[in-house]
C-alpha positions as semicolon CSV with decimal commas, in nm:
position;residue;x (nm);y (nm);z (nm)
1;X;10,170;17,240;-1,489
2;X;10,063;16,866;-1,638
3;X;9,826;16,743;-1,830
4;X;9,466;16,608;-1,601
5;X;9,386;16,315;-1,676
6;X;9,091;16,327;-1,385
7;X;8,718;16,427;-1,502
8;X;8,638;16,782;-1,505
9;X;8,493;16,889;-1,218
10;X;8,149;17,096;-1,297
11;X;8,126;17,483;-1,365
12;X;7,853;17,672;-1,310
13;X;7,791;17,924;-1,559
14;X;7,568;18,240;-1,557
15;X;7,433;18,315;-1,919
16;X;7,503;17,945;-2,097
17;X;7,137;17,808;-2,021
18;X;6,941;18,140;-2,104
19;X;7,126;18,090;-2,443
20;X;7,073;17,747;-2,501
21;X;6,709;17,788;-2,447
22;X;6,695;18,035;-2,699
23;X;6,858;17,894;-2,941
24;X;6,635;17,798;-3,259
25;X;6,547;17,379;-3,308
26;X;6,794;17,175;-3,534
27;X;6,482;16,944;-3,626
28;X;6,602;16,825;-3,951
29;X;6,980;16,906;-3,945
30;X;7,289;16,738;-3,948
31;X;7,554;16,880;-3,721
32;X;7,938;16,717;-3,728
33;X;8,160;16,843;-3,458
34;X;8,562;16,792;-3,424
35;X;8,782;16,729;-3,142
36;X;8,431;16,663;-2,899
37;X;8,550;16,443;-2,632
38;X;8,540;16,768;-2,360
39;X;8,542;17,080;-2,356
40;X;8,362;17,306;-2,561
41;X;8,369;17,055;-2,895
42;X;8,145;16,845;-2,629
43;X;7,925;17,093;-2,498
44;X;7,856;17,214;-2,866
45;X;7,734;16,834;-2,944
46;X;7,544;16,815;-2,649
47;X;7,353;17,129;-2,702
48;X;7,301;17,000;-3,048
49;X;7,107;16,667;-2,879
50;X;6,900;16,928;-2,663
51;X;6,805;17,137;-3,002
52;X;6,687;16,801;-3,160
53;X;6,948;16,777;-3,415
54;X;6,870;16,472;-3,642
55;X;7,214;16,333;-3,702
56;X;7,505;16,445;-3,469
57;X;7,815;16,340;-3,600
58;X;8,124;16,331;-3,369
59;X;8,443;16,336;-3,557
60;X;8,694;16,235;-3,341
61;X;9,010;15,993;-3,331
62;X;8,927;15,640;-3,159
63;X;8,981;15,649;-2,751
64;X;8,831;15,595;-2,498
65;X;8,738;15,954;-2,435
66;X;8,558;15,943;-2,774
67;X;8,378;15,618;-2,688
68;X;8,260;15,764;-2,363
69;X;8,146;16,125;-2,494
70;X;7,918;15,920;-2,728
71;X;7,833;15,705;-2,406
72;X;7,722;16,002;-2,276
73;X;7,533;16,201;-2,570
74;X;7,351;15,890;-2,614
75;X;7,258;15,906;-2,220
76;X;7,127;16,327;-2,259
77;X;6,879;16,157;-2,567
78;X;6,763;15,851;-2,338
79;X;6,703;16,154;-2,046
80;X;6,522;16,361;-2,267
81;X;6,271;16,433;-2,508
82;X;6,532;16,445;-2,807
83;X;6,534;16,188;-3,127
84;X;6,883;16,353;-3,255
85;X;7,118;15,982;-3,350
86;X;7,457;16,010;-3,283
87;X;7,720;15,859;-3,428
88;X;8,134;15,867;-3,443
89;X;8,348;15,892;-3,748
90;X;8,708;15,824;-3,681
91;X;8,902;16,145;-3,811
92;X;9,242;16,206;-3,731
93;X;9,332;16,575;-3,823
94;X;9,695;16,509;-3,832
95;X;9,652;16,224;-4,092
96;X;9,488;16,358;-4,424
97;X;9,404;15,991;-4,540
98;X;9,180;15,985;-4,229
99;X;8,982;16,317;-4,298
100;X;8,936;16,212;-4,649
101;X;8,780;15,849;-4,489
102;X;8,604;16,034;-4,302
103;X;8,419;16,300;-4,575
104;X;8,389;15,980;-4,813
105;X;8,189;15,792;-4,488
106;X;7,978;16,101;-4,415
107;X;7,903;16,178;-4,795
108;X;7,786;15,841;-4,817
109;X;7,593;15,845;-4,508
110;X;7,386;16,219;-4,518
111;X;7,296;16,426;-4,771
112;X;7,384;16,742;-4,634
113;X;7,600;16,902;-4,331
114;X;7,375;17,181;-4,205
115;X;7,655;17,283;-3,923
116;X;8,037;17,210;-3,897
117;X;8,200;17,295;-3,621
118;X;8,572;17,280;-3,687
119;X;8,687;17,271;-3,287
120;X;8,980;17,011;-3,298
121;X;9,311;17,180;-3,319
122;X;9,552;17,119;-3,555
123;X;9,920;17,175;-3,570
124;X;10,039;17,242;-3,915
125;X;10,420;17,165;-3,927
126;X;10,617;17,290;-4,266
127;X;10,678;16,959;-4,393
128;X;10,258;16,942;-4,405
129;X;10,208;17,297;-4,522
130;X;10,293;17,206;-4,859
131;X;10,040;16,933;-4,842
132;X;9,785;17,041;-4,663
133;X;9,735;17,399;-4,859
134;X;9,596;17,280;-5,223
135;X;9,333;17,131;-4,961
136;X;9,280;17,397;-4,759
137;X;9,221;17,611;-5,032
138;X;8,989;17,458;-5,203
């Protein structure tokens, strides 16, 4: 099997709405989702938008396929009744130097993360473990 490269084709779904609708607001909050470009990284920013988030922070690695997610978060608030701003931070998980650009922009830029979704995937080889754990640990 490859990789698609087309655009998802729509699923319905049975219970997602119900929940959505009964989630609580996010007036006030700051949510920052990885690896959001589909999927359910994408769906969690979205709902965020819907729930009024104030900040929605998409932490991503430049492409296209980040560009247009925020193309298209930016097109649920213009449809809707929401105020949330959304905005991408470049974050590479498989280059530290990146996620640490990345905190330092979004310490500088918000007071506060109120939800972090970690959804982005990350392959930890050996040579990284090493690394990487001091990090994780802390």
């Amino acid at each position: 099997m490859g990789v698609s490269t087309s655009k998802p084709h729509p699923i319905a779904t049975k219970w997602f709405p119900e929940f959505e609708q009964n989630l609580p607001t996010l007036d006030g909050k700051t949510v920052c989702v990885t690896g959001c470009t589909t999927g359910t990284g994408f769906i969690v920013a979205r709902t965020a938008v819907r729930k009024n988030a104030s900040n929605v922070v998409l932490l991503n690695r430049s492409s296209d396929r980040a560009t247009k997610a925020e193309e298209l978060l930016h097109d649920e608030i213009k449809s809707s009744s929401s105020s949330s701003k959304v905005e991408t931070i470049s974050c590479d998980l498989q280059d530290f130097e990146s996620v640490k650009e990345a905190a330092k922009t979004i310490q500088s830029k918000y007071d506060a993360i109120d939800v972090l979704c970690n959804n982005a995937g990350m392959l930890i080889q050996y040579v990284y473990y090493e690394r990487f754990l001091p990090f994780l640990l802390n």
